[in-house]
N, C-alpha and C positions, 0 to 999 in steps of 0.2 A: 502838453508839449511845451517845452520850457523856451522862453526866448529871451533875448536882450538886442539894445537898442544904444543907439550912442545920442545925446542930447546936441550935440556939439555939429556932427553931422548926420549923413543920410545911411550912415551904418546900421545894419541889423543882420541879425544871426538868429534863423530859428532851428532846432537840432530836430531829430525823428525819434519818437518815442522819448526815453527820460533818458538819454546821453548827457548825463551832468558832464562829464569827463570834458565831450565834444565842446559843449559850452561855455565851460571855464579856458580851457585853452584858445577859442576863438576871443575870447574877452582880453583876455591877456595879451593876445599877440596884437588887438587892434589899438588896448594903450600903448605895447613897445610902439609900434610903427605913427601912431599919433599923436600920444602923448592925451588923448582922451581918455577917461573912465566911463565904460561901461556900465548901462544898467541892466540887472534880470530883472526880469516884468514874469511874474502867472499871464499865464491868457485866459480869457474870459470864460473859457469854455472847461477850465480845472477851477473854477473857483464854486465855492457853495451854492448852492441853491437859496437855500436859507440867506445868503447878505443882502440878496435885495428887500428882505424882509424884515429886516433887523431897524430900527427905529430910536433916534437918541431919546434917552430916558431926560425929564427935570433936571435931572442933576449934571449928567451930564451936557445938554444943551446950554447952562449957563456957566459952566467950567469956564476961567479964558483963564489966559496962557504967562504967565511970569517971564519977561526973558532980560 
């Protein structure tokens, strides 16, 4: 079930079943009217099974970041 969340305030939007459509238009209408963006979030319950599983490797673990 797809949802989004505003960082900025206490806005959320969760749609029923996978209404991409329902979701991108409520996203939209809540930057016109606020002037915030929108984030879509997976909810925990579409996500793999397997991520919690998954474990950084050597190489990755000492990867760091260029910025």
């Amino acid at each position: 079930m797809p949802s989004a969340y505003c960082g900025e305030c206490e806005w959320q939007y969760r749609t029923k079943g996978d209404d991409a459509v329902a979701l991108s238009r409520a996203m939209i209408d809540h930057f016109v009217e606020t002037g915030h963006s929108p984030v879509e979030r997976c909810d925990a319950g579409d996500r793999s099974s397997t991520d919690d599983l998954l474990e950084p490797t050597d190489r990755t673990a000492t990867r760091t970041r260029d910025c």
